[in-house]
N, CA, C and O atoms as a Tinker XYZ file with bonds, in Angstrom:
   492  protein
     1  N     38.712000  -59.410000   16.618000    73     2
     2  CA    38.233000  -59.590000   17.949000    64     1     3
     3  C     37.589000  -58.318000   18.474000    63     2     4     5
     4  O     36.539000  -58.283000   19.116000    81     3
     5  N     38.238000  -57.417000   18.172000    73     3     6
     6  CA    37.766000  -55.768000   18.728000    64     5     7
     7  C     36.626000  -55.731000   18.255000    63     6     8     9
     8  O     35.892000  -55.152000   19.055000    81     7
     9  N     35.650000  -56.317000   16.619000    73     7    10
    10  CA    34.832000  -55.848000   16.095000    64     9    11
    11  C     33.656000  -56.765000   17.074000    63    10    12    13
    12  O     32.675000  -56.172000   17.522000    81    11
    13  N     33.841000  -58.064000   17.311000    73    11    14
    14  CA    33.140000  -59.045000   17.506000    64    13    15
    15  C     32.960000  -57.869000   19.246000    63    14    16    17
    16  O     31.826000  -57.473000   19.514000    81    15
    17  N     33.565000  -57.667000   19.733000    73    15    18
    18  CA    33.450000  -56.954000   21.386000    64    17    19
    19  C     32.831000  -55.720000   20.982000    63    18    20    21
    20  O     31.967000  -55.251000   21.724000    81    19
    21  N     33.092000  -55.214000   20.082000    73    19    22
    22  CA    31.690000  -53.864000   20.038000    64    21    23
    23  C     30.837000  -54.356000   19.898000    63    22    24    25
    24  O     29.962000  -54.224000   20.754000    81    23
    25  N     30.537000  -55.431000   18.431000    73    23    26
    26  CA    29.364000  -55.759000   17.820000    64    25    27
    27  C     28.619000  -56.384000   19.671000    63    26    28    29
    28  O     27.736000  -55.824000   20.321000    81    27
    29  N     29.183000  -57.315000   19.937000    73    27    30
    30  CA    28.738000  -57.576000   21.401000    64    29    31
    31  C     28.230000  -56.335000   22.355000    63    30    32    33
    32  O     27.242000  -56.437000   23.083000    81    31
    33  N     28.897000  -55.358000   22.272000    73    31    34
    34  CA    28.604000  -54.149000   23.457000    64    33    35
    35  C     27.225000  -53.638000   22.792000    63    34    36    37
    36  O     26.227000  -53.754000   23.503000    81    35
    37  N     27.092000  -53.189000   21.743000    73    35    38
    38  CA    26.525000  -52.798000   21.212000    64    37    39
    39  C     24.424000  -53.330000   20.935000    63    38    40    41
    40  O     23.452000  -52.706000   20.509000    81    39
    41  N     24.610000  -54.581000   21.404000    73    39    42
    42  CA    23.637000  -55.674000   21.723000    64    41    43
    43  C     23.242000  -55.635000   22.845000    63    42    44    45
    44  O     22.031000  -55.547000   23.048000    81    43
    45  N     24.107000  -55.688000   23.845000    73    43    46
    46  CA    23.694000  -55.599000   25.277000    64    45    47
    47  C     23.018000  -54.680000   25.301000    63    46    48    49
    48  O     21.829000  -54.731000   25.616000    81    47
    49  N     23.973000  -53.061000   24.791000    73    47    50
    50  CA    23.623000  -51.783000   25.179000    64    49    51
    51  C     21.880000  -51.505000   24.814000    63    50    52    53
    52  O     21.029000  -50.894000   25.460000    81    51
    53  N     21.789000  -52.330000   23.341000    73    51    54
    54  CA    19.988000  -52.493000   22.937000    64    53    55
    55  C     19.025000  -52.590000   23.766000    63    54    56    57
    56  O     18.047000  -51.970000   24.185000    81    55
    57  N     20.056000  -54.357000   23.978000    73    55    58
    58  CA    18.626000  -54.752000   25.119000    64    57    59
    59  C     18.636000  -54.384000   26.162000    63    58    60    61
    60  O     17.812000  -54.918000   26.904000    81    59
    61  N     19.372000  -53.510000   26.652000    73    59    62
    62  CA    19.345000  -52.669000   28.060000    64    61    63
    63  C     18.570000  -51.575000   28.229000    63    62    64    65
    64  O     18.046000  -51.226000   29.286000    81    63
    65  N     18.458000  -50.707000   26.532000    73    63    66
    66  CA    17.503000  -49.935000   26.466000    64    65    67
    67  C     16.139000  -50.463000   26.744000    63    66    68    69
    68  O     15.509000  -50.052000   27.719000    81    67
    69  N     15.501000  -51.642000   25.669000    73    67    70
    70  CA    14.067000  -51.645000   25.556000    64    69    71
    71  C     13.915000  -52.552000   26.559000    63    70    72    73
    72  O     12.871000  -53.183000   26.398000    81    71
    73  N     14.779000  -53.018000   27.934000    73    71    74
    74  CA    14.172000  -53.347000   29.262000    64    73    75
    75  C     13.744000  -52.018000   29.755000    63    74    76    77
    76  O     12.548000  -51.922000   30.033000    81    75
    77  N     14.430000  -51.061000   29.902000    73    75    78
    78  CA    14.550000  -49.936000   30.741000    64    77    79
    79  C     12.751000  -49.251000   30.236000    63    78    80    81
    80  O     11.836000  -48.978000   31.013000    81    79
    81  N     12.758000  -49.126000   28.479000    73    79    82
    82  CA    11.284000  -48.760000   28.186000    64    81    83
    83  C     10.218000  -49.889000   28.846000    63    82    84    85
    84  O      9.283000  -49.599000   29.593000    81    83
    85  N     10.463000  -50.812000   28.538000    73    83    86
    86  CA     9.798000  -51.791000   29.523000    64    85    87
    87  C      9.216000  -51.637000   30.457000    63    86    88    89
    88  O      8.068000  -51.235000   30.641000    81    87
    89  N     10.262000  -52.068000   31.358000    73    87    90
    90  CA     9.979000  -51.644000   32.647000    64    89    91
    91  C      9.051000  -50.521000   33.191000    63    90    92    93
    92  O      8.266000  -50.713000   34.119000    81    91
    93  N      9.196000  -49.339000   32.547000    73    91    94
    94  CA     8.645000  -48.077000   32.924000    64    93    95
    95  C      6.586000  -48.700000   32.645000    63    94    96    97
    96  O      5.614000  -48.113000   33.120000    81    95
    97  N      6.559000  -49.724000   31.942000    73    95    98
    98  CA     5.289000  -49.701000   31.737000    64    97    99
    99  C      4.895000  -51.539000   32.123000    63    98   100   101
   100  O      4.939000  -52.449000   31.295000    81    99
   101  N      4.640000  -51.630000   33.146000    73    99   102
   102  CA     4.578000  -53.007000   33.840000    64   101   103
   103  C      4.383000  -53.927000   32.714000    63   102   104   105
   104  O      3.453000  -53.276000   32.237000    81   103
   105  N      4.496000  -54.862000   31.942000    73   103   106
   106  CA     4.193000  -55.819000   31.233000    64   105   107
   107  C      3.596000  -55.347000   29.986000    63   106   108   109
   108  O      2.768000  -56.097000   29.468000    81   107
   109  N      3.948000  -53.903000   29.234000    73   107   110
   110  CA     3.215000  -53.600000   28.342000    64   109   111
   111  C      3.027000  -54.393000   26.995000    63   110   112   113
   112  O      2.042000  -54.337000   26.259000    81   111
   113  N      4.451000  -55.329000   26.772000    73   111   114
   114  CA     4.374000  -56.032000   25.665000    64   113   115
   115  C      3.811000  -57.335000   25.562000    63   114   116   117
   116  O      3.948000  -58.149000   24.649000    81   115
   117  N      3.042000  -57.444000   26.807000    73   115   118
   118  CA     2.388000  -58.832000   26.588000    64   117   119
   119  C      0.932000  -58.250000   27.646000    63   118   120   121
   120  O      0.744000  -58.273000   28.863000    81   119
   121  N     -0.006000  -57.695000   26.323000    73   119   122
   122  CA    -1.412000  -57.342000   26.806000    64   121   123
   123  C     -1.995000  -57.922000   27.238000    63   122   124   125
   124  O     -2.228000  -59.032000   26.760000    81   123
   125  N     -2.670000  -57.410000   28.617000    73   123   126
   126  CA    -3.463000  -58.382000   29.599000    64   125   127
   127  C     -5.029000  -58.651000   29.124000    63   126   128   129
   128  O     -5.574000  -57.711000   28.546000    81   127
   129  N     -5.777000  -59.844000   29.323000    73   127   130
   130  CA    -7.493000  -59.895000   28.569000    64   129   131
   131  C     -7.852000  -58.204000   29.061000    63   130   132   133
   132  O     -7.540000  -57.750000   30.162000    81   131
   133  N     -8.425000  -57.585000   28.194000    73   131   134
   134  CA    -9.288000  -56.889000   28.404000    64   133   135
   135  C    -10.575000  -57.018000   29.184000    63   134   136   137
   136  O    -11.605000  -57.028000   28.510000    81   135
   137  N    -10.702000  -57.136000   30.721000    73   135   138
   138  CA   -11.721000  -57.355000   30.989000    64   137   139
   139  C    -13.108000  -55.783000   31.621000    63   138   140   141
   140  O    -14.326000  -55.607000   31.653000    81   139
   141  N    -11.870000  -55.061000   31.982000    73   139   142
   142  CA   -12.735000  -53.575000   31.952000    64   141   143
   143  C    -12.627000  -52.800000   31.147000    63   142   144   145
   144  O    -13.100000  -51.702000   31.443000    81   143
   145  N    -12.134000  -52.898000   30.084000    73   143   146
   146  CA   -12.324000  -51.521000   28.932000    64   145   147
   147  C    -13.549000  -50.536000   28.730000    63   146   148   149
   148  O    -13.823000  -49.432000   28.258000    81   147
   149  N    -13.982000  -51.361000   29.225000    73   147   150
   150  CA   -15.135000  -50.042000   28.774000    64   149   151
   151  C    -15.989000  -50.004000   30.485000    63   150   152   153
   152  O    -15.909000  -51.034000   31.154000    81   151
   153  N    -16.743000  -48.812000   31.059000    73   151   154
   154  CA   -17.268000  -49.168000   31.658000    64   153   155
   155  C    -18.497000  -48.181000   31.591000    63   154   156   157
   156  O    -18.673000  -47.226000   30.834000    81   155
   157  N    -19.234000  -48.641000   32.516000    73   155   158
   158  CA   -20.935000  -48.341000   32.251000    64   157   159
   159  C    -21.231000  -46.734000   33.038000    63   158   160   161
   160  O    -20.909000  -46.385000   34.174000    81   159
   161  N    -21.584000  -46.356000   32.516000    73   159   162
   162  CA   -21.869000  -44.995000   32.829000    64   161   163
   163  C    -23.409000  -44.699000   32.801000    63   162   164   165
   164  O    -24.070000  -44.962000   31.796000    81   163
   165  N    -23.891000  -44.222000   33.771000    73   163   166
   166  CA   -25.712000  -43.048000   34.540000    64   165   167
   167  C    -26.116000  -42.345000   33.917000    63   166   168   169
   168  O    -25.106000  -41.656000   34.059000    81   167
   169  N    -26.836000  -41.637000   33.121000    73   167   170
   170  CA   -27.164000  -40.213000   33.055000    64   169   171
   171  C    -28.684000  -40.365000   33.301000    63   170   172   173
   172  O    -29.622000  -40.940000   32.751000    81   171
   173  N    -28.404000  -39.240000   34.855000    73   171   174
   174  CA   -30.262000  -39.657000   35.089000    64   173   175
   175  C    -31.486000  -39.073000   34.581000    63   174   176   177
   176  O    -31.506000  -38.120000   33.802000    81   175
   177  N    -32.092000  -39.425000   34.853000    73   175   178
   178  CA   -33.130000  -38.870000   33.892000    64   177   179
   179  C    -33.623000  -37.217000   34.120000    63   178   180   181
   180  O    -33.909000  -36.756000   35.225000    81   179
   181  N    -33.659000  -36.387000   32.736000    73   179   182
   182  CA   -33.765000  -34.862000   32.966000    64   181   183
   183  C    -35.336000  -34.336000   33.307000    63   182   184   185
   184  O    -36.364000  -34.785000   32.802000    81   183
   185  N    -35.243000  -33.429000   34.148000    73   183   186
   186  CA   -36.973000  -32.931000   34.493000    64   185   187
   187  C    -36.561000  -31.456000   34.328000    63   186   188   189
   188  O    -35.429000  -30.975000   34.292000    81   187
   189  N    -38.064000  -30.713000   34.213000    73   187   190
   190  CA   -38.392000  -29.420000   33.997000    64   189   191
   191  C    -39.418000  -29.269000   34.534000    63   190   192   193
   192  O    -40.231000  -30.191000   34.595000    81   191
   193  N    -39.747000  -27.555000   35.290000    73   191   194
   194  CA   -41.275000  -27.435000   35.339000    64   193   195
   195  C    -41.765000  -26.361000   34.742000    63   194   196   197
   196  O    -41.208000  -25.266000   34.675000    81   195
   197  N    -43.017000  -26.716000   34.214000    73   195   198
   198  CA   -43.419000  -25.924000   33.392000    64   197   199
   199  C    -44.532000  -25.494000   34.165000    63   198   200   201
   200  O    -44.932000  -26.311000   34.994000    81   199
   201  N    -45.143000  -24.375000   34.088000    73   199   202
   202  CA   -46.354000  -23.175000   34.492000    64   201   203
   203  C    -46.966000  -23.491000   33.086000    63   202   204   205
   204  O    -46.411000  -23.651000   31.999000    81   203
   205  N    -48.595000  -23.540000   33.533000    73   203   206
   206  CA   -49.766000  -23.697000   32.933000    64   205   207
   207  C    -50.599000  -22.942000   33.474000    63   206   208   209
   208  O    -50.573000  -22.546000   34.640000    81   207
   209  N    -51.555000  -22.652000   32.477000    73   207   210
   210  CA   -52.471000  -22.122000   33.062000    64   209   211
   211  C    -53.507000  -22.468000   33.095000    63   210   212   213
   212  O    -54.094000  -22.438000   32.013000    81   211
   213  N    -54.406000  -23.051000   34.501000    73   211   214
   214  CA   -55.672000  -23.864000   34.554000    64   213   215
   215  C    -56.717000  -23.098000   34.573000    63   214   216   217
   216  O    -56.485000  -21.952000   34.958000    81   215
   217  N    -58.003000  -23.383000   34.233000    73   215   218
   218  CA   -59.477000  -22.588000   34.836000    64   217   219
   219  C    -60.039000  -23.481000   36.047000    63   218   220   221
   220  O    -60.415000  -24.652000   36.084000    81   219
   221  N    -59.962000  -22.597000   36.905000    73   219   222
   222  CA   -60.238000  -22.809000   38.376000    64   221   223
   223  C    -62.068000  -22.830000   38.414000    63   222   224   225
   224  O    -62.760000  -23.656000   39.010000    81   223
   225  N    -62.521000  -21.718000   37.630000    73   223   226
   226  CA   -63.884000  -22.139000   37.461000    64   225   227
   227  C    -64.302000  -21.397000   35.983000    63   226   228   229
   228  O    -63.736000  -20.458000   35.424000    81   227
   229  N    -65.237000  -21.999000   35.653000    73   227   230
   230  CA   -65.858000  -21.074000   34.253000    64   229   231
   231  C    -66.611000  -19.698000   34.646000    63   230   232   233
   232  O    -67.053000  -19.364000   35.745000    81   231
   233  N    -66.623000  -19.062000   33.525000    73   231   234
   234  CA   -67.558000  -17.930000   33.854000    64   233   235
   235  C    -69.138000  -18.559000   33.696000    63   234   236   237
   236  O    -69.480000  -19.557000   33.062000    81   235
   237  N    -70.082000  -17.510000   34.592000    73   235   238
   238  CA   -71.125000  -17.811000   34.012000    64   237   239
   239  C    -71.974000  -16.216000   34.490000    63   238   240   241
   240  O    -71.395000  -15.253000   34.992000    81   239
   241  N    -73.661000  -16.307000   34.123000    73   239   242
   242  CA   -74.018000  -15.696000   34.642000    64   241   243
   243  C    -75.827000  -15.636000   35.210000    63   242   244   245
   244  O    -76.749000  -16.257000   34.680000    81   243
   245  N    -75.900000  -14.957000   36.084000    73   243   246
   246  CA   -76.648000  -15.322000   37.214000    64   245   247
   247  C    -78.430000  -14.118000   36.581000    63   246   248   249
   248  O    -78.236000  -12.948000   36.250000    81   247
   249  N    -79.451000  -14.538000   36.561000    73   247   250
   250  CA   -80.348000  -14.159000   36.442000    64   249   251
   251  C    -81.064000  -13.624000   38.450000    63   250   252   253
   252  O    -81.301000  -14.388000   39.386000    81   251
   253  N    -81.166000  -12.403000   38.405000    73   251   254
   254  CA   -81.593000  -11.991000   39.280000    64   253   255
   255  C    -83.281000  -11.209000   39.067000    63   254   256   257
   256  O    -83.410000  -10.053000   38.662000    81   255
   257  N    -84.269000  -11.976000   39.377000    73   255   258
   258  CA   -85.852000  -11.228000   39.530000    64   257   259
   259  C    -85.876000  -10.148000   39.875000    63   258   260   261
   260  O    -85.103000  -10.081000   40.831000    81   259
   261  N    -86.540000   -8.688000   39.579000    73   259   262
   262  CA   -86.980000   -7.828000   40.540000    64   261   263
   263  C    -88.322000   -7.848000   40.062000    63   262   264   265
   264  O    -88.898000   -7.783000   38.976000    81   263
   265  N    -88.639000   -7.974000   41.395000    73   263   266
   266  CA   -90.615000   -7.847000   41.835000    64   265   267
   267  C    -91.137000   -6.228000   40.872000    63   266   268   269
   268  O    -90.624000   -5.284000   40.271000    81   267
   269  N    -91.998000   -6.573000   41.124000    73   267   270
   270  CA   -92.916000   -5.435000   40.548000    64   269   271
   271  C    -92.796000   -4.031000   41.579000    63   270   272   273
   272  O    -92.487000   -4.007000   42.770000    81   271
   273  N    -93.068000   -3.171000   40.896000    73   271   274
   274  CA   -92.902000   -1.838000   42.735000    64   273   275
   275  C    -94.621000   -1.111000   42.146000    63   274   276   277
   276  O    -95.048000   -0.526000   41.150000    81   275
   277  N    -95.153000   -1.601000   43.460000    73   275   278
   278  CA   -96.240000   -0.673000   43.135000    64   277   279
   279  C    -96.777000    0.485000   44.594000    63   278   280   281
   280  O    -96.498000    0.282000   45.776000    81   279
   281  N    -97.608000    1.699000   44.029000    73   279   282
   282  CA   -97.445000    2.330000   44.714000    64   281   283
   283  C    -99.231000    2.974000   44.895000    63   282   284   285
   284  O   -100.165000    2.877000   44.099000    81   283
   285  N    -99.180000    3.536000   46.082000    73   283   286
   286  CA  -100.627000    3.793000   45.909000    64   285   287
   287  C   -100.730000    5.418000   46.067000    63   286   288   289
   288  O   -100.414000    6.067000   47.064000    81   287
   289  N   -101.424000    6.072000   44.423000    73   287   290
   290  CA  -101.574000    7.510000   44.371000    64   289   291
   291  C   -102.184000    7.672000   45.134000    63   290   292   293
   292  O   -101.683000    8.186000   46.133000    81   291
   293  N   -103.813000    7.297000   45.145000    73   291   294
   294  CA  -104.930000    7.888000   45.826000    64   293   295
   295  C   -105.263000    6.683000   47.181000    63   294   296   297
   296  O   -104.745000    5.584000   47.382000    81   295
   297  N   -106.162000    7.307000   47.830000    73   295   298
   298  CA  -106.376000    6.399000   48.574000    64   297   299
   299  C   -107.097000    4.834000   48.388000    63   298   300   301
   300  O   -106.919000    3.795000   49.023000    81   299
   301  N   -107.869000    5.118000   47.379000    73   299   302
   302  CA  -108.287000    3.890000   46.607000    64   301   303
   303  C   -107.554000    3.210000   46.058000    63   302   304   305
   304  O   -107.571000    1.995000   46.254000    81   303
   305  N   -106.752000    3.753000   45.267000    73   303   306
   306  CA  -106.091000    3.177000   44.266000    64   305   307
   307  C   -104.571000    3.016000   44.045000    63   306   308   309
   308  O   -103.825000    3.985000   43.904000    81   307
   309  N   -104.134000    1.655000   44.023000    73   307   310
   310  CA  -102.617000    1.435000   43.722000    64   309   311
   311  C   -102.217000    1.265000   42.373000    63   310   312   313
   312  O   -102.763000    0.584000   41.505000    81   311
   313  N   -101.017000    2.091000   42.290000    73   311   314
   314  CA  -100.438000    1.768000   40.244000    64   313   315
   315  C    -99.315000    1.510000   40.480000    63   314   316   317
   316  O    -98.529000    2.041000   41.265000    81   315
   317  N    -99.114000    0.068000   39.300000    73   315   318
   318  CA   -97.763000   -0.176000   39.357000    64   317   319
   319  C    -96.740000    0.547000   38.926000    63   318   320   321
   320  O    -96.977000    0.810000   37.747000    81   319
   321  N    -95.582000    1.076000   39.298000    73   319   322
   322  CA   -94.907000    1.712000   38.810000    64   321   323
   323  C    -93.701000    1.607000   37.864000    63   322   324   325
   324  O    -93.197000    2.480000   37.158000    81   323
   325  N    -93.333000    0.186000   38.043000    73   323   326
   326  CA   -92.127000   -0.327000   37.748000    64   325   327
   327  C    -92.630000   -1.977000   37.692000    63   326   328   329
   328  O    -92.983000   -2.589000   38.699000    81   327
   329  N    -92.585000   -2.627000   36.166000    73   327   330
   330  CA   -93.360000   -3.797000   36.583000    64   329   331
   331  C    -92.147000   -4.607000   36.689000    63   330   332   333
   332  O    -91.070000   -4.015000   36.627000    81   331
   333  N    -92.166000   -6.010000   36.857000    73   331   334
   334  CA   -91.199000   -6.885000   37.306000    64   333   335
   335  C    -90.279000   -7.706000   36.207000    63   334   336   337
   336  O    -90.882000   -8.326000   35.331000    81   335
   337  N    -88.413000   -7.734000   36.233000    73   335   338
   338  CA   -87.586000   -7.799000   35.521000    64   337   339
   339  C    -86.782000   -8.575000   35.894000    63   338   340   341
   340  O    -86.957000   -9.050000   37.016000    81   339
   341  N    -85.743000   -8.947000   35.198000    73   339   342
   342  CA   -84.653000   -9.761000   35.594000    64   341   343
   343  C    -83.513000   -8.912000   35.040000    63   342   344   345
   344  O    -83.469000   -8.344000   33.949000    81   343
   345  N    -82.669000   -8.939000   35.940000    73   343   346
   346  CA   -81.155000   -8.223000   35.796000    64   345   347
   347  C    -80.261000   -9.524000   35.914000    63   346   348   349
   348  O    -80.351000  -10.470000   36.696000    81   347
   349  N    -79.169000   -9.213000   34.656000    73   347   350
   350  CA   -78.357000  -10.279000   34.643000    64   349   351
   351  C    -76.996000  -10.001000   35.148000    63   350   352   353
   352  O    -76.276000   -9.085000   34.749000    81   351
   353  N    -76.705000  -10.867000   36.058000    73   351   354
   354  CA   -75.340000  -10.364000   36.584000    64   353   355
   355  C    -74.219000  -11.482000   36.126000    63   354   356   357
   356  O    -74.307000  -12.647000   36.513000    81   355
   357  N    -72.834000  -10.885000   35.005000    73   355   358
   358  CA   -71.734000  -11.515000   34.546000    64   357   359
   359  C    -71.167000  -11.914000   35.597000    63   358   360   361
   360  O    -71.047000  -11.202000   36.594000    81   359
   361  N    -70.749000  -13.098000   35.507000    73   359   362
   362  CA   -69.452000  -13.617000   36.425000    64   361   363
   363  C    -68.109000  -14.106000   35.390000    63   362   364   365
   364  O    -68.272000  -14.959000   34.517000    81   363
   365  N    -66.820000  -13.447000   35.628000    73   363   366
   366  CA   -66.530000  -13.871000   34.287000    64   365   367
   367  C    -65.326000  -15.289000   34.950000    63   366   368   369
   368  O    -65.119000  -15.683000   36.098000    81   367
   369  N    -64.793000  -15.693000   33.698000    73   367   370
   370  CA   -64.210000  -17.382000   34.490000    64   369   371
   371  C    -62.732000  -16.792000   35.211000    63   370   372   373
   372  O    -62.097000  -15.831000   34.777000    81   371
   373  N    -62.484000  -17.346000   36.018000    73   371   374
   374  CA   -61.354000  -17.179000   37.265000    64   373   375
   375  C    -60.441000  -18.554000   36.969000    63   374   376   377
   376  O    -60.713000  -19.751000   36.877000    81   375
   377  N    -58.999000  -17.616000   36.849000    73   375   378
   378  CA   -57.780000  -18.938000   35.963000    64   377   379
   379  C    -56.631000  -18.775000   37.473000    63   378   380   381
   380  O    -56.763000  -18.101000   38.494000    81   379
   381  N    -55.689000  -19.582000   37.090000    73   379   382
   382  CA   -54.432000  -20.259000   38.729000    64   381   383
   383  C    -53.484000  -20.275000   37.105000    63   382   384   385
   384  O    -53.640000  -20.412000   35.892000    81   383
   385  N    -52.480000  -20.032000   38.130000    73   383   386
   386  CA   -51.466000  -20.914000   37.620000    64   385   387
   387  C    -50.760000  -21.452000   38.376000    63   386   388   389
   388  O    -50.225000  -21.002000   39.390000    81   387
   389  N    -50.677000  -23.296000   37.552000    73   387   390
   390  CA   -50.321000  -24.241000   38.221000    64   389   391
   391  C    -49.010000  -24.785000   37.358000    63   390   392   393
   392  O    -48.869000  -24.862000   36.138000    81   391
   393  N    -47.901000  -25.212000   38.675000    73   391   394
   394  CA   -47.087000  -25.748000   38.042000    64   393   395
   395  C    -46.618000  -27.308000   38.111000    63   394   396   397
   396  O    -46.755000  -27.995000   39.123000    81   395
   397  N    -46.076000  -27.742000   36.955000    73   395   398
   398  CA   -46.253000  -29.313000   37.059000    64   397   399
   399  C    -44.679000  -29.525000   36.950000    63   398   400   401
   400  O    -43.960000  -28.526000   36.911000    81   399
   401  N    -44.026000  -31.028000   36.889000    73   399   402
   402  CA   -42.822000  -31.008000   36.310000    64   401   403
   403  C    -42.959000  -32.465000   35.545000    63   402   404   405
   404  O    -43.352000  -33.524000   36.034000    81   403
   405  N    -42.634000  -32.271000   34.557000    73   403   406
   406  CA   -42.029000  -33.107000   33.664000    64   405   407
   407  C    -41.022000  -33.657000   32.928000    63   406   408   409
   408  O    -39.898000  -33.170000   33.050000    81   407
   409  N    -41.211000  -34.625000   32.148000    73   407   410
   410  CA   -39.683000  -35.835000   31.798000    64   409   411
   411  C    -38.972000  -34.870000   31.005000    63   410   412   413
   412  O    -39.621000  -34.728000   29.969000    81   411
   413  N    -38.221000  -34.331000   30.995000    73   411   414
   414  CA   -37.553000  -33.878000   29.175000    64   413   415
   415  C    -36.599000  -35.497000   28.698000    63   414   416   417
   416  O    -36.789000  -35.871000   27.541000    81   415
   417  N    -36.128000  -35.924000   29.132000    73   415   418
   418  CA   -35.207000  -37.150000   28.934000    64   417   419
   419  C    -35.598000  -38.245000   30.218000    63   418   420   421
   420  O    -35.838000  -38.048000   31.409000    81   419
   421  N    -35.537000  -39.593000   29.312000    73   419   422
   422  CA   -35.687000  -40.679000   30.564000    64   421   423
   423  C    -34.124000  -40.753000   30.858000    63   422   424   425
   424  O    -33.307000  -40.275000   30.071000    81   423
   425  N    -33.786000  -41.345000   31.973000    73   423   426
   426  CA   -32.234000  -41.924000   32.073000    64   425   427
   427  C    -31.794000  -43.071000   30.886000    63   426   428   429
   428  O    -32.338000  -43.634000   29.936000    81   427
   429  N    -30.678000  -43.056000   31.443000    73   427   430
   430  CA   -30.398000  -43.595000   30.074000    64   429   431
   431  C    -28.792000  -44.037000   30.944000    63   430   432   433
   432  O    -28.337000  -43.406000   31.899000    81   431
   433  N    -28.094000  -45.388000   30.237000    73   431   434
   434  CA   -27.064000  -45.948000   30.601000    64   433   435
   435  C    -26.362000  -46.099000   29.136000    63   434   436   437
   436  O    -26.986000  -46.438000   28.130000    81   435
   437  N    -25.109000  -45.827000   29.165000    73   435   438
   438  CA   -23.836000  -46.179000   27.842000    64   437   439
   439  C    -22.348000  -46.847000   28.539000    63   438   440   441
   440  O    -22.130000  -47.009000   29.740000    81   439
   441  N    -21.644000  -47.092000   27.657000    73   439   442
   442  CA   -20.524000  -47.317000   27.968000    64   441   443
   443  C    -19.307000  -46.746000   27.651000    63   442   444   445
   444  O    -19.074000  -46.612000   26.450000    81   443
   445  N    -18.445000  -46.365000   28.476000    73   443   446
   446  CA   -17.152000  -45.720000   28.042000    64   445   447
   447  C    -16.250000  -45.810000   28.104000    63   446   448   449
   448  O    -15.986000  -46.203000   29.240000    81   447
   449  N    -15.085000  -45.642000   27.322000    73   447   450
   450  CA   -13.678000  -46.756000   27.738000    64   449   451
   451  C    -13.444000  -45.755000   28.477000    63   450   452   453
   452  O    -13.754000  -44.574000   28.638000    81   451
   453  N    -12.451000  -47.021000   29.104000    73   451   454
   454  CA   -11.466000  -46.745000   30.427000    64   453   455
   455  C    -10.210000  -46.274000   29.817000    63   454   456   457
   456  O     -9.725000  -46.787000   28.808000    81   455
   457  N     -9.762000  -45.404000   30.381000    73   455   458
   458  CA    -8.774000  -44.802000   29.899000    64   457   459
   459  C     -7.415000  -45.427000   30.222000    63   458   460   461
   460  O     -7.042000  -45.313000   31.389000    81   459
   461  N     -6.698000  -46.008000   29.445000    73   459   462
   462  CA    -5.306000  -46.890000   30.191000    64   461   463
   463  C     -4.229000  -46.673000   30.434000    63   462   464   465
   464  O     -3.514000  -45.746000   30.052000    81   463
   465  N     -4.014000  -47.534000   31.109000    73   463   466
   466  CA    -2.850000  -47.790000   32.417000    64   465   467
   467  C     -1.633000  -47.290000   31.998000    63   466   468   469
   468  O     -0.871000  -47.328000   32.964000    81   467
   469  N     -1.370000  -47.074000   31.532000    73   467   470
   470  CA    -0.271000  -47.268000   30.323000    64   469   471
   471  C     -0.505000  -46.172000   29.340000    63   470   472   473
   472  O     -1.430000  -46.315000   28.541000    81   471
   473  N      0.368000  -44.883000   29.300000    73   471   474
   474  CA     0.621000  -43.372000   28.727000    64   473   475
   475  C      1.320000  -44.227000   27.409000    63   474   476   477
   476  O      1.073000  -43.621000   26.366000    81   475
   477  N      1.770000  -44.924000   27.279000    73   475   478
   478  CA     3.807000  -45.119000   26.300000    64   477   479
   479  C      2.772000  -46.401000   25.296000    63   478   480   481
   480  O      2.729000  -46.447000   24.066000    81   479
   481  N      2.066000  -47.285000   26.221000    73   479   482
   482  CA     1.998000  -48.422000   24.994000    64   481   483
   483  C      0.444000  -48.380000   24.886000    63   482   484   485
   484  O      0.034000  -48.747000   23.784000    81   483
   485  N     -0.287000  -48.101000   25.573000    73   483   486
   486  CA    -2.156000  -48.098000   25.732000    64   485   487
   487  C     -2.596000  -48.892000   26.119000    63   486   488   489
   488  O     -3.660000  -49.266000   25.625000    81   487
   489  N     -1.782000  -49.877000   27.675000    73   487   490
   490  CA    -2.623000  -51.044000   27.999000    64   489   491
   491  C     -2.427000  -50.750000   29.387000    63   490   492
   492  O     -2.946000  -51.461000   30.247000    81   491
């Protein structure tokens, strides 16, 4: 009789434990549908700006006439002294810098589990 009353104590004392683990984790042994495990996660889209360098105008260059220079030695008579030329004047090209910004990455959406409820069983 004594053995049959341990073997008995000894049963209770079990299932008294793995209520008690139980308990600590609401319904862990009977897993609920998974309906959020995973959830959806943003990453928005990445930009940068970058400096360029534009030409604001080209170079060029400009032809300038000079007239003839004439002069008069005598009273009769005029001599040219310097007859007539073109001087060229450089313009050279004139640059900006401009800045733009652009995509490095489009956005982009993934999914990630949810981390669970439940430390002891993982639900």
């Amino acid at each position: 009789m004594s053995r049959t009353i341990a073997i008995a104590f000894t049963t209770a004392l079990a299932a008294l434990s793995m209520t008690s683990a139980a308990s600590a984790c609401y319904n862990c042994y009977q897993p609920a549908p998974c309906v959020t495990c995973y959830q959806q996660q943003y990453v928005p889209p990445q930009y940068r700006t970058v400096d360029e360098t534009v030409m604001v105008s080209p170079g060029s260059v400009v032809a300038h006439r000079t007239p003839a220079q004439y002069r008069t030695v005598m009273v009769p008579q005029t001599v040219m002294v310097a007859p007539e030329g073109v001087q060229y004047e450089r313009i050279p090209p004139q640059y900006a810098t401009r800045q733009r910004v652009e995509m490095v990455s489009p956005g982009y959406s993934y999914y990630q589990p949810v981390a669970p409820r439940c430390a002891s069983c993982g639900y």
